[in-house]
PAKEFI-521621 format. One record per residue (C-alpha): residue in one letter; x, y, z. Coordinates in steps of 0.5 Angstrom, whole numbers, padded with zeros to 4 digits, always signed. Example, Ala and Ser with C-alpha at 12.3 -4.5 7.8 and 13.67 -1.06 7.14 Angstrom:
2
A+0025-0009+0016/S+0027-0002+0014/
***
This chain:
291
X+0000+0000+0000/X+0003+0006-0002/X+0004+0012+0003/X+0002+0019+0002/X+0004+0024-0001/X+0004+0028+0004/X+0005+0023+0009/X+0013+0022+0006/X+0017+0027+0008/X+0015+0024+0015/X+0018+0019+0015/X+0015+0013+0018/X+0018+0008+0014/X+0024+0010+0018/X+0021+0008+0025/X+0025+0002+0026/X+0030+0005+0028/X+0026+0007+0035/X+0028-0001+0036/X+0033+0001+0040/X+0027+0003+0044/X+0027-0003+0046/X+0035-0004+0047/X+0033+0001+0052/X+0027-0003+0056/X+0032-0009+0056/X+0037-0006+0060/X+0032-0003+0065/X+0029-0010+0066/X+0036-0012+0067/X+0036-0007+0073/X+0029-0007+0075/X+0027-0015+0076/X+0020-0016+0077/X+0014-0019+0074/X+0010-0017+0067/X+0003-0014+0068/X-0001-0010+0064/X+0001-0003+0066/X+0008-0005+0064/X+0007-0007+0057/X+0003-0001+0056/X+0008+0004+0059/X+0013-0001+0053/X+0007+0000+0048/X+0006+0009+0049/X+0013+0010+0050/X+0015+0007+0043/X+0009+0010+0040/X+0012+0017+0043/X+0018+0016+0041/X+0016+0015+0034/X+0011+0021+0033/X+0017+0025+0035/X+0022+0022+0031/X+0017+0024+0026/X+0016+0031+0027/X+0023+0032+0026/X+0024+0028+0019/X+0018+0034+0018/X+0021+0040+0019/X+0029+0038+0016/X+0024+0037+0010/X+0023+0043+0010/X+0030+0047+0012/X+0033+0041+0007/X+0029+0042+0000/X+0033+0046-0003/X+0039+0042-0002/X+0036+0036-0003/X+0035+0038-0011/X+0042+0037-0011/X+0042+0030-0010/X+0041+0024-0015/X+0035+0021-0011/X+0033+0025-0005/X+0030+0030-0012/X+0024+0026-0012/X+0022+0027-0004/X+0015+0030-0005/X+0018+0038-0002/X+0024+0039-0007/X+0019+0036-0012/X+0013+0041-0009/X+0008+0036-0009/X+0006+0039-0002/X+0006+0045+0001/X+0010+0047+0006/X+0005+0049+0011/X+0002+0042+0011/X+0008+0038+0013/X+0009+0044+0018/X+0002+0043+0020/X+0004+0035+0021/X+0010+0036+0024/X+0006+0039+0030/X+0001+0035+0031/X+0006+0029+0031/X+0010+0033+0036/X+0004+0035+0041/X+0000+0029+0040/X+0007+0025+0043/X+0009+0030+0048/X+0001+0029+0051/X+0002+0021+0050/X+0010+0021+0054/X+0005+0025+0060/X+0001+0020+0061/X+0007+0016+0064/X+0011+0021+0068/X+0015+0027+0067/X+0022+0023+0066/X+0018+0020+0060/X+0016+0028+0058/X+0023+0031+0059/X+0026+0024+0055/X+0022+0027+0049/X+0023+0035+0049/X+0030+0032+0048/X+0029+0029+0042/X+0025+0034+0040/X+0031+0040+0042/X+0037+0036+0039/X+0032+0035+0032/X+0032+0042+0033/X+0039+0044+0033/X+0041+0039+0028/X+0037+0042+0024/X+0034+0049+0024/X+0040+0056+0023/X+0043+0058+0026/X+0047+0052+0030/X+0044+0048+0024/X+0050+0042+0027/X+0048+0039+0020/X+0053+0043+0016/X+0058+0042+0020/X+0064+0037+0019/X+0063+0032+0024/X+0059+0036+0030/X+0053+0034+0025/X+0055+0026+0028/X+0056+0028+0035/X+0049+0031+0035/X+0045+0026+0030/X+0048+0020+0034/X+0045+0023+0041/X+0039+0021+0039/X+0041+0014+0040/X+0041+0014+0048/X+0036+0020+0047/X+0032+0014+0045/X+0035+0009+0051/X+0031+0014+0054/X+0025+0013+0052/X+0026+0005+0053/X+0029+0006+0061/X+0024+0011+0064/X+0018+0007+0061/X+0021+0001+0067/X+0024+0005+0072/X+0027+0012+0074/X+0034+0014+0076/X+0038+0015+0071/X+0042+0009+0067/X+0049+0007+0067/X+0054+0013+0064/X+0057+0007+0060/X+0050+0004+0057/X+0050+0012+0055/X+0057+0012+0052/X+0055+0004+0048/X+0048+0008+0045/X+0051+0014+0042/X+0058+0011+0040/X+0054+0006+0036/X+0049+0012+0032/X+0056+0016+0031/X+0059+0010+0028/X+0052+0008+0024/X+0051+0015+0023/X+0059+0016+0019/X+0059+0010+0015/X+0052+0013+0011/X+0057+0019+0010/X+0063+0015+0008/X+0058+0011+0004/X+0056+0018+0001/X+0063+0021+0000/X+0064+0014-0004/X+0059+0014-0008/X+0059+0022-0010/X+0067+0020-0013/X+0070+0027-0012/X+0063+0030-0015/X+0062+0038-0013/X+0054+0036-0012/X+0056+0032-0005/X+0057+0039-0002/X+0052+0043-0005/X+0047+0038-0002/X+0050+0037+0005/X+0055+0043+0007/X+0059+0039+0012/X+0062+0034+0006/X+0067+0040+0004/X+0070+0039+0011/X+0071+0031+0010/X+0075+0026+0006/X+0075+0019+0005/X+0081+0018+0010/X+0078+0023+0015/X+0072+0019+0015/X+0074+0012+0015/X+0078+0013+0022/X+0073+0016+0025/X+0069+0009+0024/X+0074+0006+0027/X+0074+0010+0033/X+0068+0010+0035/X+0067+0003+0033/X+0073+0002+0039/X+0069+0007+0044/X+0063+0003+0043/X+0067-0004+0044/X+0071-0001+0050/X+0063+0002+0053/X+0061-0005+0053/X+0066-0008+0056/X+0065-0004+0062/X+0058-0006+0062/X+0060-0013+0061/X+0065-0013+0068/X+0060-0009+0072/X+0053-0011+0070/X+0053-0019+0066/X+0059-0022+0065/X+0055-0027+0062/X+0055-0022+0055/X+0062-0024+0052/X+0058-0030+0051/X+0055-0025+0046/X+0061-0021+0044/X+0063-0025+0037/X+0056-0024+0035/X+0057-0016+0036/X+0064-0017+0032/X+0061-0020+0026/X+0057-0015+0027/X+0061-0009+0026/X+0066-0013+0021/X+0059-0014+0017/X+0057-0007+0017/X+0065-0005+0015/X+0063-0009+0009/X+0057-0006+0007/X+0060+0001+0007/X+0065-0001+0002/X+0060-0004-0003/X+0060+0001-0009/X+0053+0005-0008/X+0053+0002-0001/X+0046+0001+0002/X+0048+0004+0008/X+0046+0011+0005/X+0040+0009+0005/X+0038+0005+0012/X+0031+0004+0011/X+0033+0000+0004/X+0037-0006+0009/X+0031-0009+0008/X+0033-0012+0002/X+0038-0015+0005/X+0035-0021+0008/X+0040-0024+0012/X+0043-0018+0015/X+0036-0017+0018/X+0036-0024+0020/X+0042-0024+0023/X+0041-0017+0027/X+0034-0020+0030/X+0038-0026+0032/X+0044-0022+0036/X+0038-0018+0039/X+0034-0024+0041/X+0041-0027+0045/X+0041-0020+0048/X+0035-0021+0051/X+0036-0028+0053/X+0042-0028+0056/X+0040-0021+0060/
***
């Protein structure tokens, strides 16, 4: 069934990656045994379905700051706001209402929840409307995108518990975004070969190189790797037993960016690699076995 038009630039077929939503609960519930109930399911449920509306007023509002550029792309051309399908004060009116039906859905949890999702909504804000616009900066416009990947721990630990979650856990999910985040630049740097559109398209491409950006992959890989080792010694040694898994992982993801026109460009076609989702599901439901 074919989205419309003027759904598109919300995105919504980007909302798996609120799966680390999920990533997030698992972690509470390490921390937080107890029993199952309903009203924990229902915390689980709204929490992710904030997490997504939210997620979903901010692809709306880059869509609209990001029309002009994204004319100069080879694909991103044909989104329904460079193309002028739609208008601009309907995607407005869209990103709104998704902004406050989620802030009136996080409310009915608690004021963490509520915190959790104005965060969301800032750091949208700051990557992409002038004048921080981190987007344009040369590997700022990382550090700032990725920190929605622990903002999105957020959602899944405060619909468990309060307090806030170890600083090693935080460090784990954002270097993880920032490598996922890079490795679609350095896909991008890639593909575009050196073409004068990359940085008519993105401002911050002018500022990165093929060697630049694949070191930054390697550090963050580490920086994820280091943060999960001291999650390992303080909270489940038993997750060594998963970190082969994790390894294959990151070699796997390494591959994909290399390959020419790379799917990583684009994270939500990672459909079509059947046996990498697999994989990933695979490794997600060891996680939670072992926590």
């Amino acid at each position: 069934m074919a989205v419309p038009e003027v759904l598109r630039p919300l995105r919504i077929d980007h909302w798996h990656k609120n799966g680390f939503v999920l990533l997030g609960v698992v972690a509470a519930l390490k921390t937080t045994p107890a029993p199952w109930d309903v009203e924990r399911v229902w915390h689980i449920v709204v929490s992710l379905v904030s997490a997504c509306l939210m997620s979903s007023a901010n692809y709306g509002i880059n869509e609209i700051l990001d029309a002009p550029f994204d004319r100069h792309h080879p694909t991103k051309r044909t989104r329904p706001l460079a193309v002028g399908t739609v208008s601009v004060s309907s995607v407005l009116l869209l990103a709104v209402l998704c902004a406050v039906a989620s802030l009136a859905i996080a409310a009915s949890i608690g004021p963490l929840l509520v915190l959790t999702d104005v965060v969301f909504f800032m750091s949208g804000l700051a990557y992409n409307v002038p004048p921080v616009r981190a987007k344009d900066v040369p590997f700022l416009d990382v550090l700032v995108e990725s920190a929605n990947n622990p903002i999105r721990l957020g959602f899944g630990w405060f619909a468990i518990r309060t307090g806030s979650p170890p600083l090693s856990l935080v460090i784990a999910f954002w270097a993880i975004g920032a490598l996922l985040m890079t490795s679609k630049r350095f896909a991008e740097f890639r593909s575009a070969g050196g073409d004068a559109f990359i940085v008519r398209y993105r401002k911050s491409f002018a500022g990165y190189t093929d060697e630049s950006l694949h070191i930054a992959m390697v550090l963050y890989a580490c920086l994820f790797a280091f943060s999960y080792g001291i999650l390992m010694q303080k909270y489940a040694p038993r997750l060594i037993l998963m970190f082969p898994f994790v390894l294959v992982f990151l070699g796997w993801w390494f591959a994909l960016c290399y390959e020419p026109h790379s799917i990583v460009q684009e994270p939500e076609r990672l459909i079509r690699r059947p046996w990498f989702v697999l994989y990933c599901c695979a490794t997600f439901g060891l996680l939670v076995l072992l926590v």
